[in-house]
C-alpha positions in Angstrom: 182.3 151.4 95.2 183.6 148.8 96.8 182.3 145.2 96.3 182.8 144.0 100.0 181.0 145.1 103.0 183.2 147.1 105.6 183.4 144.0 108.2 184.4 141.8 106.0 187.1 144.3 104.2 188.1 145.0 107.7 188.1 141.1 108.6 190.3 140.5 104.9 192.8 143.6 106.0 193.0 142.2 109.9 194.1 138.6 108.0 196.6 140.1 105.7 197.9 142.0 109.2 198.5 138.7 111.3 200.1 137.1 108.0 202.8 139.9 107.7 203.4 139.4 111.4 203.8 135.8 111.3 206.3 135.8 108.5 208.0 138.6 110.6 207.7 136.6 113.5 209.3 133.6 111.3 212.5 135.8 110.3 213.2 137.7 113.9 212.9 133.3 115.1 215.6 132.5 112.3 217.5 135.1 113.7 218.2 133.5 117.4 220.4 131.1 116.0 222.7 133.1 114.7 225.7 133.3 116.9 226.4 136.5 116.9 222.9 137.4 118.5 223.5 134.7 121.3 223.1 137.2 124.2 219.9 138.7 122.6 218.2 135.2 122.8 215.9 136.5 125.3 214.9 139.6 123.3 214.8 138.1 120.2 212.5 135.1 121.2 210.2 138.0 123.1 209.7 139.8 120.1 209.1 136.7 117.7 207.1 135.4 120.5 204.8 138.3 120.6 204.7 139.5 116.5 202.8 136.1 115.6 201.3 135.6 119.0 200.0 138.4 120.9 196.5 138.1 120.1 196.9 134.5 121.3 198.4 135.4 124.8 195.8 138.2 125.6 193.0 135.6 124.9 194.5 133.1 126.8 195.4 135.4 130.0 191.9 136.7 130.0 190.4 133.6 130.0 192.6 132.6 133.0 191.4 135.0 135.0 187.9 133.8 133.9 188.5 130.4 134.7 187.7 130.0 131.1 189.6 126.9 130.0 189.9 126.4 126.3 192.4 126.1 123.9 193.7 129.2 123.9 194.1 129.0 127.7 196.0 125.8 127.7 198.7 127.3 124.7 199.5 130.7 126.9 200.2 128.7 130.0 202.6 126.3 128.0 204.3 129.3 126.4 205.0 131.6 129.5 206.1 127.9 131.2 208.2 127.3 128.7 210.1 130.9 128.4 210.2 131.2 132.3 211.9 128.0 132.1 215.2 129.4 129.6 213.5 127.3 127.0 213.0 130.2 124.3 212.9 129.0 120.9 210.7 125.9 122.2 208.1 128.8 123.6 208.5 130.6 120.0 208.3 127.0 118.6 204.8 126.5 120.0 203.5 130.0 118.8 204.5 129.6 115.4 203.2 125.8 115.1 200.0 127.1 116.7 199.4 130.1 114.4 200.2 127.8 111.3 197.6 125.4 112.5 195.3 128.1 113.1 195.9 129.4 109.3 195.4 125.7 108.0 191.8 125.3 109.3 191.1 129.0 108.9 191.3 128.1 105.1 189.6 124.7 105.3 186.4 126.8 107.2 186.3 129.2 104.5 186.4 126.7 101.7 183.4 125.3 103.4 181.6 128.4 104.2 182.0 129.3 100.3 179.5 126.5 99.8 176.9 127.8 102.5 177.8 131.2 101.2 177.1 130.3 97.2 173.7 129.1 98.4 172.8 132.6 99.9 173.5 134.2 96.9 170.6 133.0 95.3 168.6 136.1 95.9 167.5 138.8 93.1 167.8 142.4 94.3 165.7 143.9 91.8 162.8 143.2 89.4 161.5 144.3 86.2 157.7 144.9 86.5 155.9 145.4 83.3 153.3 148.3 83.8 151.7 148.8 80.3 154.1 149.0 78.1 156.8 150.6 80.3 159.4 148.1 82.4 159.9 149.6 85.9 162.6 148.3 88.2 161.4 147.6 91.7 162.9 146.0 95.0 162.3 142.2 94.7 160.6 142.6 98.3 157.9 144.7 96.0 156.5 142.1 93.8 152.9 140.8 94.9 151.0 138.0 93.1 149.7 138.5 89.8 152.5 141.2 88.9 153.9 140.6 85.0 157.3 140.4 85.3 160.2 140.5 82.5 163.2 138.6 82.9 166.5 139.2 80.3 168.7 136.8 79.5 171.4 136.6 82.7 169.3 137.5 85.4 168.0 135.8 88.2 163.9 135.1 88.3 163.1 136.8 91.2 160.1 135.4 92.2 158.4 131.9 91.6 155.9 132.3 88.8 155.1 131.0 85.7 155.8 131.5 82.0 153.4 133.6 80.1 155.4 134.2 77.5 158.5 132.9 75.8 161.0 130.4 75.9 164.4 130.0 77.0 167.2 128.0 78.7 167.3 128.7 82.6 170.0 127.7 84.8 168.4 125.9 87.8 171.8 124.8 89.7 171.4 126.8 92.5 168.1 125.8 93.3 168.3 121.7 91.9 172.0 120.9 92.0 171.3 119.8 88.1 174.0 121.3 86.0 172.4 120.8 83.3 169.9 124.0 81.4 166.6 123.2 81.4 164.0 124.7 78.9 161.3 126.4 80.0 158.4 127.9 77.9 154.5 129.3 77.8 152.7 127.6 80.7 155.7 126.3 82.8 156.5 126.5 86.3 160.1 129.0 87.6 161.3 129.1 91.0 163.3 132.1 91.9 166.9 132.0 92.1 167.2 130.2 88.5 169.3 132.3 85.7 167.6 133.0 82.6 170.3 131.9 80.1 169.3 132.6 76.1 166.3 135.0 75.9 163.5 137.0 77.1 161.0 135.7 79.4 157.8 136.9 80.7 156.2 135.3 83.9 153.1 135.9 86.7 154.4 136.0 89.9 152.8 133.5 91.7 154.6 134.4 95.3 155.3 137.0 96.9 159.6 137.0 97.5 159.3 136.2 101.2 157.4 133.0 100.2 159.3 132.0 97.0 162.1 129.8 96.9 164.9 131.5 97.0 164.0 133.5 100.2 163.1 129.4 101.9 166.1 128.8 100.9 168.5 131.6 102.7 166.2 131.1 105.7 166.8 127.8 105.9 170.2 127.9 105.8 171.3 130.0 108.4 168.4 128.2 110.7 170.4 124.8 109.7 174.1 126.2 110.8 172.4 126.9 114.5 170.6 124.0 114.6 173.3 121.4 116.3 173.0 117.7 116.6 174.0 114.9 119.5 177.4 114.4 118.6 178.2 118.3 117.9 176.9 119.2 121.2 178.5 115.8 122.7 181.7 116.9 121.7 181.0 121.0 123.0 180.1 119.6 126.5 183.1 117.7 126.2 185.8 120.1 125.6 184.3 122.7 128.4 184.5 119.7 130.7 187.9 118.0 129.3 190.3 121.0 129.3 189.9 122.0 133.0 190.3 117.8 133.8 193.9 118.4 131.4 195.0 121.1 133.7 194.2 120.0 137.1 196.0 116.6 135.7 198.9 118.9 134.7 199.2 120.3 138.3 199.3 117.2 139.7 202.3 116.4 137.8 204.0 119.2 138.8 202.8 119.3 142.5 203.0 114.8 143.5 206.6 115.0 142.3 207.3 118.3 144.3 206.0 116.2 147.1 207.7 113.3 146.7 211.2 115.3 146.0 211.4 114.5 142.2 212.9 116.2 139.6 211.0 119.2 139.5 212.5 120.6 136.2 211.4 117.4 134.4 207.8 117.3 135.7 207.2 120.1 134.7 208.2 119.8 131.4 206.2 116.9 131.4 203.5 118.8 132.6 203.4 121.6 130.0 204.0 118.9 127.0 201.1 117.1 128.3 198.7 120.4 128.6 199.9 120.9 125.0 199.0 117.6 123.9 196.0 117.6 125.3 194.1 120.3 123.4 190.7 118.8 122.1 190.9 121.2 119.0 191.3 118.2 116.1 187.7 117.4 117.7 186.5 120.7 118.3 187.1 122.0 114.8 186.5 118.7 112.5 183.3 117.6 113.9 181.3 120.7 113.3 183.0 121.5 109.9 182.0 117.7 109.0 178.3 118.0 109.7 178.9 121.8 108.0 180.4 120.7 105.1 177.3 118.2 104.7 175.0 120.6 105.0 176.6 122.1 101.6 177.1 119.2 99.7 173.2 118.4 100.5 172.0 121.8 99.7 174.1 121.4 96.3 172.3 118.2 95.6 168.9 120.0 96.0 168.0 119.5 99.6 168.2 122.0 102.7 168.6 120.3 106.2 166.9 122.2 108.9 170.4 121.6 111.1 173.1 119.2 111.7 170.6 117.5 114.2 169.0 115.8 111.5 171.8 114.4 109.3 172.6 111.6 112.2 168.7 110.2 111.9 168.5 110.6 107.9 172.0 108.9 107.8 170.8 105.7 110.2 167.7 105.5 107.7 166.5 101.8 107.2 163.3 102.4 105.3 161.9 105.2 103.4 158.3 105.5 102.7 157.1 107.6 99.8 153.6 109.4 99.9 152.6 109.1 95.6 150.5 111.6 94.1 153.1 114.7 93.6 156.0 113.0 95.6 156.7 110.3 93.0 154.4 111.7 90.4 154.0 115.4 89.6 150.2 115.6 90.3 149.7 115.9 86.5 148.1 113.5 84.4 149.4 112.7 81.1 147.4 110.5 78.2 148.4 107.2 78.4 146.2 106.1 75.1 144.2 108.1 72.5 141.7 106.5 69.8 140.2 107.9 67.3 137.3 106.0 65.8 135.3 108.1 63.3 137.3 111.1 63.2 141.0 112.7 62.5 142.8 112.6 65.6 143.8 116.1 65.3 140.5 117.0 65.0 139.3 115.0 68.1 142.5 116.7 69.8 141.2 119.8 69.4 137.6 119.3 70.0 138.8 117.7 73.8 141.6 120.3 74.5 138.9 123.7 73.7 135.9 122.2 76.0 138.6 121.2 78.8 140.4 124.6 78.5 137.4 126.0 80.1 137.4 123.1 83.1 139.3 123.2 85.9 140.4 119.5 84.6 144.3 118.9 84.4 143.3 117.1 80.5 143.6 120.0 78.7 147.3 120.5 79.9 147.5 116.6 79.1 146.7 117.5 75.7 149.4 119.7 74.7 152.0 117.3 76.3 150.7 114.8 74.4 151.0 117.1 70.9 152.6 120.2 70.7 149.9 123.5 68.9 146.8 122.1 69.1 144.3 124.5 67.9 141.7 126.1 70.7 137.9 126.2 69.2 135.5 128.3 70.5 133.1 126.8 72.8 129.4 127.6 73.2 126.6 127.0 75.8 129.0 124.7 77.7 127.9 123.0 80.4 130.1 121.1 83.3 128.5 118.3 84.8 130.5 117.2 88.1 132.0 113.3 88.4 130.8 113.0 84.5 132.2 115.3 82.4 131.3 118.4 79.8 129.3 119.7 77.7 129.5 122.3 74.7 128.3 123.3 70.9 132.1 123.6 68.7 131.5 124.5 64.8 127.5 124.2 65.3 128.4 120.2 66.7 126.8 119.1 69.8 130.4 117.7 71.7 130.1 115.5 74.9 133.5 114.5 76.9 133.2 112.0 80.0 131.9 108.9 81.4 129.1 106.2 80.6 126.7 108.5 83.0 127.1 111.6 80.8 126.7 109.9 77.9 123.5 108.5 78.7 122.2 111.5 80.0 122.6 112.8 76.2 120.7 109.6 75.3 124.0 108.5 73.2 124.1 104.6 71.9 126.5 103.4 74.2 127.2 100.3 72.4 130.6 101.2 71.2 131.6 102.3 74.8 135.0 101.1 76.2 134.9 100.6 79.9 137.4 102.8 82.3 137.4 105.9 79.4 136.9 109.5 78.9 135.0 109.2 75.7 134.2 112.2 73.3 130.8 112.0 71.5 130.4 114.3 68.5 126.4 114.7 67.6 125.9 111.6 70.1 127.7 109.2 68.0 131.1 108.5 70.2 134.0 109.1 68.1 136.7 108.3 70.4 138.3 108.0 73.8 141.4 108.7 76.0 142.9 107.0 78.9 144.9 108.6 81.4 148.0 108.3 83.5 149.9 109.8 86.3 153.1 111.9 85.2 156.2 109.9 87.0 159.1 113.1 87.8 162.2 112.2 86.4 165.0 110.1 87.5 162.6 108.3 89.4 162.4 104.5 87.5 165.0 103.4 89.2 164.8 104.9 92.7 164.1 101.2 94.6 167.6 100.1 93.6 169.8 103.3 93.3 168.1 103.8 97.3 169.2 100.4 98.2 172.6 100.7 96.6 172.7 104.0 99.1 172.4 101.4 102.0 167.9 101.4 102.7 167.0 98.1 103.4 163.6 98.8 101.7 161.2 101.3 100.5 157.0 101.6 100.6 154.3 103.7 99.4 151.7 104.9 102.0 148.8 107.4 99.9 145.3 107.6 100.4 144.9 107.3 96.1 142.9 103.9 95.2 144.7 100.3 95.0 144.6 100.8 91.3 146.4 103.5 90.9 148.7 102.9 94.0 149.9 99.3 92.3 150.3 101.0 88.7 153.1 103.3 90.2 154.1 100.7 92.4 154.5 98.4 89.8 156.5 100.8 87.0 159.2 101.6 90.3 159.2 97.6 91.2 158.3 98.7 94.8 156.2 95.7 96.7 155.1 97.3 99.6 152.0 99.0 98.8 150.0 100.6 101.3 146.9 102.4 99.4 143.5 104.3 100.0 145.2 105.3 104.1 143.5 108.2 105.5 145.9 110.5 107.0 145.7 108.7 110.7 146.5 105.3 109.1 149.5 106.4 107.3 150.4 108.1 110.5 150.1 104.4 112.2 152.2 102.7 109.3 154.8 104.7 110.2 154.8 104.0 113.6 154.2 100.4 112.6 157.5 100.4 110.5 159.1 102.0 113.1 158.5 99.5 116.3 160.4 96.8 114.3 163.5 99.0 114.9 163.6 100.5 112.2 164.7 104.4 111.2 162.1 105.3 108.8 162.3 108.5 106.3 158.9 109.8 105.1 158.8 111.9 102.1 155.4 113.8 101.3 153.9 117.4 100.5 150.5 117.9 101.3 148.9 119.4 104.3 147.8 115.6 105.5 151.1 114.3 105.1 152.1 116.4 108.3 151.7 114.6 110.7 153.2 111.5 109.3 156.5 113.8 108.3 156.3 115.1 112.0 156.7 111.4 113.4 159.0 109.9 110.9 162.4 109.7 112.0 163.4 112.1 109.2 160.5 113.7 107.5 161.0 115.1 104.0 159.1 117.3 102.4 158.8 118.5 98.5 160.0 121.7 97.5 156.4 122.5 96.2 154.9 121.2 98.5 152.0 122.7 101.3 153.3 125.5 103.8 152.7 123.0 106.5 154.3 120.3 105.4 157.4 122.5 104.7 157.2 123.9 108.4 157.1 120.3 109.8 160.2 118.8 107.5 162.8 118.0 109.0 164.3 118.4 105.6 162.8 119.9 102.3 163.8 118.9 98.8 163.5 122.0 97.1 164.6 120.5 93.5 161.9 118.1 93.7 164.1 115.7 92.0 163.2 112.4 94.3 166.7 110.7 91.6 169.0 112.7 93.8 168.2 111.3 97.1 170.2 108.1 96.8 173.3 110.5 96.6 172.0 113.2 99.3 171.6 110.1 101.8 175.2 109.0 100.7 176.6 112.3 101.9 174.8 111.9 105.0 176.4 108.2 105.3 179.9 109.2 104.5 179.2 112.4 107.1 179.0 110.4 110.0 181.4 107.6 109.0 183.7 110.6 109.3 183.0 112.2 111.7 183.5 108.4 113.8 186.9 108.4 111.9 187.9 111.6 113.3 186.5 111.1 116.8 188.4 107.8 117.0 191.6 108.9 115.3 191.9 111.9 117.5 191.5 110.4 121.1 194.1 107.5 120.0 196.3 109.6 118.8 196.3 111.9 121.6 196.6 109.2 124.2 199.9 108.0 122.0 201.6 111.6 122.1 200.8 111.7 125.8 202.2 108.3 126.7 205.5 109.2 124.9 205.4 112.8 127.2 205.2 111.5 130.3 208.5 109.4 129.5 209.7 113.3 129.7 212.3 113.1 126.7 209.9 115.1 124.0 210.1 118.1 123.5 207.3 120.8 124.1 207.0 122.0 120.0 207.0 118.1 119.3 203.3 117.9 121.6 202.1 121.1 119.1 203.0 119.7 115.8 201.2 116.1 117.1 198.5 118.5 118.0 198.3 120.9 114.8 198.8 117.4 112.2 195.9 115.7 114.5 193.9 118.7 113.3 195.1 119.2 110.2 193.9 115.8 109.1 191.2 115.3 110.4 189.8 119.1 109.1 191.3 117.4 105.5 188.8 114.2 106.3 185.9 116.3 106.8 186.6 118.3 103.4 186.4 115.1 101.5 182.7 115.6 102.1 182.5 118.5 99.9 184.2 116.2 97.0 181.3 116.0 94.0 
């Protein structure tokens, strides 16, 4: 079977069709200056005229006779003025140039499209559902929640879910932009689209495909390649309003001089090198591949930008304000201290990690972060008492884990009791305690200078957690403004605060009350795992949850629209300079279509330098 769908086949054969011609259209040209085929010029010129652009001509003349005024529209008149004029190899001259431009940015496009297109291919078709102890292979659109799923080394998870059994090396590139495998085992979190690299893993689907990651992703995508900003639909508006101002200019300069008694053959070769020269395409063609090719080099860095709309505000970002508890933190809490006072550690390990496996507590998970194997006791009569902790009989001991209340409930000597614990009392004797601490994600310690490095001016926390906890993160990221127990309104008017001292402020959060805020932000971010709602709302989501790549993502955007400036700038003073040396009428008509096509060329080049890693 083939491994390409018929259009594009068909679209591949149609390419290799127009390049035969045009090399065939290059030969038959080389031929008119032969000599001996003087008296042929005409023929000749005809035929390489129409081998390389026929397609071109038919466009054009249709869109005459539209009054559609384009590009295309501008080239046919300049090449049926130019051969009814005698001037044959200039008319063959501007065909050739033109189809070679064309070819140039054809193949700058597609090496930008290959990034949008490596992002769609993300997707599993299949997966292998474990029914007893048979493995049946089903459509990926087939997996609901709660379906056991095996995954062999190579292939793609096809749903997020989470480790049941095994461990392995998975390949999260497509999803984080980290190159980089990451190990994965019992108990960990996998987000579709990720290649399982070194063995055999079982996982729970957690989502169903339509609401795992890999299916946000490929939606998100092709919503972000329709979804244009200012300056791309400036610069559309522009050309449709531009091209017929070119040619009614262009028939003045043939019609004042007829007036006047001029030269008419002059004027109008003036008049067809200055319809040449005056094709927008170096603007019509670089500015959406720039904010195209940022959209790629974002998603590769592990962000998806719901359209080109929304790279101009995150660009012009002065502040960015964080929301904290699983936007800088993960939402887990690790153990920040453990004591042991009458017993073995391990012992006191285990006698906390069997009562809290039956809690809906994160500690338990805490526990085998903090040490690797820890033995699960059985637990009788237990008891859960809410705000002050648990209560169970392990190996015929009476164990008590929580606060000063709890314990005093138990009648326990409290004497011994250090203030702001979780304390574990075996036989009401307390035997030790544990502090805990919010997980920071990775790459995060040094987010306040790498962001201002990227050009923010400053950065802020705004969370309804407590002060205490607010400052602790604040202090470990050196981030001063601290904005701490805000209900979901009053974040909403800090934001708006930050933002009537002129400033473009980027909010990143996840949860369902951080909508709002991510709705009024200039450019509201939202976590990868974050709520439904929150994702909706984003005006850009970072699906790797890696907050250490958004220095770089808002570099891209930077360098995006410093280009795009470039190219907007270059194109119109270079285009005014080619038409300044036309109306002195001494340049030839092939001269205004290589300015045109080199314009172009470059300025497509610029806006591939945004795709550089």
């Amino acid at each position: 079977m083939s491994c390409c769908s018929h259009d594009h086949c068909e679209e591949k054969e149609n390419k290799k069709s127009e390049i035969v011609l045009y090399i065939m259209s290059l030969i038959v040209f080389g031929i008119g200056f032969i000599p001996q085929f003087a008296e042929y010029k005409l023929w000749i010129y005809l035929v390489a005229v129409l081998l390389a652009g026929y397609d071109l001509l038919v466009k054009g003349i249709k869109n005459l006779f539209k009054f559609n005024f384009e590009e295309s529209t501008l080239m046919t008149i300049a090449i049926i003025g130019a051969f009814i004029k005698g001037e044959y190899a200039e008319s063959c001259m501007v065909v050739l140039l033109f189809k070679l431009g064309e070819f140039l940015e054809e193949f700058a496009e597609e090496k930008s499209n290959k990034n949008i297109e490596d992002i769609t291919k993300i997707k599993a078709n299949n997966a292998n559902l474990l029914d007893g102890e048979d493995v049946k292979v089903i459509k990926v659109e087939d997996v609901k929640i709660g379906d056991n799923l095996l995954v062999k080394p190579g292939e793609k998870i096809p749903v997020d879910g989470i480790v049941t059994s095994g461990e392995s090396q998975i390949d999260a590139s497509p999803i984080t932009g980290e190159s980089k495998p990451v190990k994965v085992k019992t108990g960990n979190e996998v987000v579709s689209g990720s290649i399982n690299l070194s063995s055999v893993l079982y996982i729970k689907a957690e989502k169903e495909y339509k609401d795992s990651m890999a299916s946000q992703i490929i939606d998100l995508v092709y919503e972000a390649t329709n979804n244009k900003g200012k300056t791309e639909k400036f610069i559309t508006k522009f050309s449709k309003i531009y091209t017929p101002i070119v040619i009614i200019i262009a028939l003045l300069l043939v019609i004042i001089p007829l007036i006047l008694g001029e030269n008419m053959s002059k004027w109008i070769d003036i008049a067809l090198f200055f319809l040449v020269a005056s094709c927008p395409c170096s603007l019509v063609i670089s500015i959406p591949l720039s904010f195209f090719s940022c959209i790629g080099a974002i998603s590769r860095k592990g962000m998806i930008i719901k359209g080109t709309k929304h790279i101009e505000n995150l660009a012009k970002t002065d502040i960015i304000a964080f929301d904290k508890t699983g936007t800088l933190t993960t939402g887990k809490m690790v153990i920040d201290e453990l004591k042991a006072t009458k017993i073995d550690e391990n012992k006191m390990l285990e006698y906390i990690y069997s009562i809290e496996s039956l809690s809906n507590h994160p500690i338990a998970t805490a526990v085998t972060t903090y040490k690797k194997d820890v033995n699960k006791l059985e637990v009788k009569d237990y008891k859960e008492y809410s705000g002050h902790g648990l209560y169970g009989i392990i190996e015929g001991k009476e164990i008590l884990f929580g606060n000063k209340k709890l314990l005093e409930k138990y009648n326990v000597d409290t004497k011994d009791y250090t203030q702001n614990t979780i304390t574990l009392a075996v036989d009401k004797e307390i035997v030790g305690y544990i502090t805990l601490k919010e997980e920071l994600r990775n790459n995060v310690e040094n987010i306040l200078n790498d962001l201002k490095e990227a050009g923010i001016k400053d950065v802020a926390i705004l969370t309804g957690d407590n002060k205490k906890a607010a400052k602790n993160i604040a202090d470990k990221l050196n981030i001063s403004k601290v904005y701490a127990e805000l209900l979901p309104q009053e974040k909403l008017d800090k934001v708006k605060e930050l933002q009537s001292k002129k400033n473009k402020v980027t909010f990143l959060g996840d949860g369902i009350n951080d909508s709002p805020v991510i709705a009024t932000a200039d450019f509201g971010m939202s976590m990868g795992t974050g709520s439904e709602i929150a994702n909706n709302t984003a005006d850009g989501i970072l699906i790797s949850n890696e907050i250490g790549m958004l220095p770089n993502i808002i570099r891209v955007a930077k360098k995006t629209m410093r280009i795009v400036k470039f190219n907007i700038t270059f194109s119109l003073l270079a285009k005014l300079v080619v038409l300044i040396v036309g109306l002195f009428g001494t340049a030839p008509i092939w001269l205004a279509v290589l300015a045109d096509t080199g314009v172009t060329l470059l300025t497509v080049l610029n806006a591939l330098r945004i795709l550089r890693k």
